[in-house]
Steps between C-alpha positions, in 0.01 A plus 500: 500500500382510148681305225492625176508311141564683192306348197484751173367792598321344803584453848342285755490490839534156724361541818295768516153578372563896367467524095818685368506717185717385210835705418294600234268665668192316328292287751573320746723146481317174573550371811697207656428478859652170644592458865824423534531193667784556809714142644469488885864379581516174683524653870760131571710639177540889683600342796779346314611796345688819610352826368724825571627828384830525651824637480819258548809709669809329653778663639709411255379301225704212415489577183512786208216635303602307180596163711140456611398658181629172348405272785111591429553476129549088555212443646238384284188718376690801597493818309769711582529881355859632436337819756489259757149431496362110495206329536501132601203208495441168508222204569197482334109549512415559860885418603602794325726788615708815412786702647579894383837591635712785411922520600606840617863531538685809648870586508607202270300205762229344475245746759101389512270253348168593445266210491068461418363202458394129647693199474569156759728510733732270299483747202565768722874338644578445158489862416671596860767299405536703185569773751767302747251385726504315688890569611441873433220676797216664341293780643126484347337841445080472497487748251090524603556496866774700533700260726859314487512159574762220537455223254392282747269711603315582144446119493316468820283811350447289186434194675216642691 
């Protein structure tokens, strides 16, 4: 993966040792090789952290498209898109997480959730609850895996 840095009629390329033309055509741009430096995650902070890409389903939801619609848009650091569309984050530095989720709705009710992301287990009831949970029974969808789980179930996966 190159990243590329417009300056005048110059570009450079990080992370790579290839010379690149300018858009001019005349010679070749300096170059700025740097290695990027990556963060190793602290393998105690994974552990306390769920990563997924799952679908929530229910049979019925609790609640309508536009109920949890407003439900997520309390919860702080939430960016909610009138298309249904949100992203979600909190903590910081190292403690640091997001949630993508998109609402799908179908017939007038509230139908999937689509969720991507990491977050703690306490983050993640919060944003079940947004959904009914835990009253309401979710079915979890490993959108990777292919399989349907109980929610029960996607936590012992998580957990281990």
């Amino acid at each position: 993966m190159r990243l590329l840095i417009l300056l005048g009629s110059e570009r450079r390329c990080l992370k790579s040792e290839k010379r690149w033309r300018s858009w001019s055509g005349r010679g070749t741009a300096r170059l700025a090789c740097k290695k990027a430096s990556r963060v190793v995650p602290d393998p105690e902070r994974l552990k306390n952290m769920y990563h997924f890409h799952i679908n929530l389903f229910a049979d019925p939801f609790a609640c309508s498209w536009e109920q949890a619609a407003a439900e997520l848009e309390v919860l702080s650091r939430m960016i909610f898109e009138p298309d249904g569309s949100w992203i979600w984050s909190g903590g910081h530095g190292d403690e640091r997480w997001q949630i993508d989720g998109h609402l799908f709705d179908f017939e007038e009710v509230l139908h999937r959730v689509e969720l991507h992301g990491a977050c703690p287990p306490g983050e993640f009831d919060r944003l079940l609850a947004c959904f009914g949970w835990p009253e309401v029974e979710l079915t979890v969808e490993m959108v990777r895996e292919g399989t349907k789980l109980t929610e029960a179930e996607f936590r012992q996966q998580m957990a281990s």
